[in-house]
N, C-alpha and C positions, 0 to 999 in steps of 0.2 A: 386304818383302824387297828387299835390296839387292844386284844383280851390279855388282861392280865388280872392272876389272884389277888385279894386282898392285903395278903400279909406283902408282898413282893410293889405293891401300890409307893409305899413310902422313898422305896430306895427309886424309883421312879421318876418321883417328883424331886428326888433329891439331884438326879441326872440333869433334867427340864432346865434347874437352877444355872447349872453348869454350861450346858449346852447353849442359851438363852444370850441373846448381845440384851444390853440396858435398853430397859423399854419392849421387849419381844414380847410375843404373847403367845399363850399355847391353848389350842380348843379343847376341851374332853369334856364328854356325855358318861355319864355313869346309867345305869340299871340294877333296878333290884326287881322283887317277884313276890308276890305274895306265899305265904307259909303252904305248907302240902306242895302235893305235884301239879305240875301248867297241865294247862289242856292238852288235850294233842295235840292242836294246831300248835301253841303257843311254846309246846317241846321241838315241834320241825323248825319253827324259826329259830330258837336258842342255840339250838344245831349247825339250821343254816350257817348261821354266824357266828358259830363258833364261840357264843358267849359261856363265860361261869357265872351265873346269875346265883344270889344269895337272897334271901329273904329280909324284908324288913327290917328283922331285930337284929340281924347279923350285919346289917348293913349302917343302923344307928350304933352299933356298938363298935363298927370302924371306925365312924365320923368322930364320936366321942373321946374316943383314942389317940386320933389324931390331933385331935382341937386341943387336948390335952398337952400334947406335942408342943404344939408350938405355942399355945399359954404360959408354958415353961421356961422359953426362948423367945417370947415377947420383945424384947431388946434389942437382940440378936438379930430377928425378923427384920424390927422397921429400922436397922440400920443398915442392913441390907437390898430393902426396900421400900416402904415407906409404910407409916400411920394408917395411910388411905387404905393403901392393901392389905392390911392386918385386919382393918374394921371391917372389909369385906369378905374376906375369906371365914372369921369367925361368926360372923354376922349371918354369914349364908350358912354355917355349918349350926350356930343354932336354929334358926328356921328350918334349919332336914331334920336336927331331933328332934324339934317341935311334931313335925309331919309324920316321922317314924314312930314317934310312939304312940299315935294315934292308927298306925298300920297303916299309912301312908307315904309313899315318896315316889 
């Protein structure tokens, strides 16, 4: 498991690329938390595990940043790997802002 900040996210995934033979795949689960402070229970887990949990709006306004990212380098993207996975990765990142800005994800 990996906790890492937001801003530190990008260079990341930039590594993944690198690191990656053609065709490789990489799992990751994200979290976010609703706005105010967690329960207590829900603060000794974040603990346990050592998460940085961001809230909602903080968290659509990564997605957004990033989608933006690579909107930019749309080209760049599917020649490095394909159409498919471009539709999918933008595809899913607007579906989280749909969800986020509804205070869900």
């Amino acid at each position: 498991m990996i906790s890492i900040a937001l801003d530190r996210l990008t260079a990341l995934f930039g590594s993944f690329f690198k690191w990656l033979k053609p065709g490789g795949k990489v799992l990751i689960t994200d979290y976010c938390k609703s706005s105010g402070p967690p329960s207590p229970e829900f603060e000794a887990y974040i603990r346990q595990r050592g998460y940085e949990l961001h809230d909602v709006e903080a968290y659509g306004q990564f997605i957004q940043k990033e989608m933006g990212a690579v909107e930019k380098e749309k080209d760049k993207f599917i020649s490095d790997f394909s159409e498919e996975d471009y539709n999918n990765i933008v595809g899913g990142w607007k579906s989280k802002l749909v969800r986020s800005s509804m205070g869900e994800q």
